[in-house]
N, C-alpha and C positions, 0 to 999 in steps of 0.2 A: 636786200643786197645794196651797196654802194653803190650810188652814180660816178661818173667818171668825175663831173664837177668836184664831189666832193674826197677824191683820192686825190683831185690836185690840188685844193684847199689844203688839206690835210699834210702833203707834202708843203703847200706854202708854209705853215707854219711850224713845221720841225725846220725846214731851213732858215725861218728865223729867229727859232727857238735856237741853232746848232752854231747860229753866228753870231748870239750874243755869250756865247759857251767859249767860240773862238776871240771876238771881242776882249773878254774878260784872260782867257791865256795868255793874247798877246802882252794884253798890260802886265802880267805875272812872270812874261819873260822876258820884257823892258827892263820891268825893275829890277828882278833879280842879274840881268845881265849890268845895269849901273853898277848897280851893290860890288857885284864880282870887279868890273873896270875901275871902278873908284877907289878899293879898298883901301890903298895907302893915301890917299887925295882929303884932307883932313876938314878943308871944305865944304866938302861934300857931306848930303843932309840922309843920313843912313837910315835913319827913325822915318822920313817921312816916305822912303821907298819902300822899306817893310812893313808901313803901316798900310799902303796904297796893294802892294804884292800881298800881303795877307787876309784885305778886305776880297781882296778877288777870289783867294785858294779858298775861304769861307763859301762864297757865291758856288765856284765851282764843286765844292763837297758837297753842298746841299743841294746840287743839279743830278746826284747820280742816286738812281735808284737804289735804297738799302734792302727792298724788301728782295730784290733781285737776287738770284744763287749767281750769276753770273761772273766768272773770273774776271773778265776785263773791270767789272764797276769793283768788285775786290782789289784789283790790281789798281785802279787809278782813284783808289781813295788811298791806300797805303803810298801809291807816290804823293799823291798832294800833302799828304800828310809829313810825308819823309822831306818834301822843299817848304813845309811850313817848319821844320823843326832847325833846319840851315837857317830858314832866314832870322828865327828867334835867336839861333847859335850867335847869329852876326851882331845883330840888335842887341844884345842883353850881356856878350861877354868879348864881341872883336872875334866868336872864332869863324875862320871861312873854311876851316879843314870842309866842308860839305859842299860850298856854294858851285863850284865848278862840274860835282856831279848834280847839282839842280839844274844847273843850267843844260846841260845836254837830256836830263831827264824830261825834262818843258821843252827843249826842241825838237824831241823823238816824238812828245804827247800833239806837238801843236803840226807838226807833218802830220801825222795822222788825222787831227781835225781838219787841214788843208784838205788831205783829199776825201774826206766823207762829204766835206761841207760842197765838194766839186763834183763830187758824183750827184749829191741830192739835186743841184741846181741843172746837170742835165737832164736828171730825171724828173724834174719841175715843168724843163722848157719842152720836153717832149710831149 
């Protein structure tokens, strides 16, 4: 049986396993939010926000369990994969027809990591 030490160990490091998960969203929804505010700003350095936004959705795909049957890890590899395919759109041919549904898609994904990542840490400090 587990000591309690080690259930709060255990909880320490999913919560900072879950905040470098949120870390790396946030950047994914920085950029993609540039990408979307700049688009006509010529300026602006398009290449280096989707290379920065794609190194994350990489990071982030490869955090979710495949062996898992689990709809959510189904479902939020098909989104990451659906704001990797906008941010390519942008990148590679000017289209943004997708970026403005990435961006809400990564806002709905990163509320949700807010509050797991807010639950875990009360359940940490308790």
């Amino acid at each position: 049986m587990s000591s309690k030490k080690e259930l709060v160990e255990d909880k320490e490091l999913k919560l900072k396993g879950f905040q470098e998960i949120k870390k790396s969203l946030d950047t994914v929804l920085a950029n993609v939010n540039a990408i979307k505010i700049n688009k006509n700003n010529t300026d602006f350095d398009i290449t280096s926000s989707s290379k920065i936004a794609l190194a994350n959705l990489v990071f982030l795909i490869k955090t979710l369990d495949k062996k898992s049957k689990s709809q959510t890890v189904k479902d939020l590899d098909y989104l990451y994969k659906h704001v990797m395919f906008s941010i390519i759109r942008v990148r590679d041919h000017s289209d943004f027809e997708f970026i403005d549904n990435s961006c809400q898609i990564l806002s709905e994904i990163n509320e949700g990591w807010d509050r797991i990542t807010e639950a875990l840490k009360k359940s940490v400090a308790a």
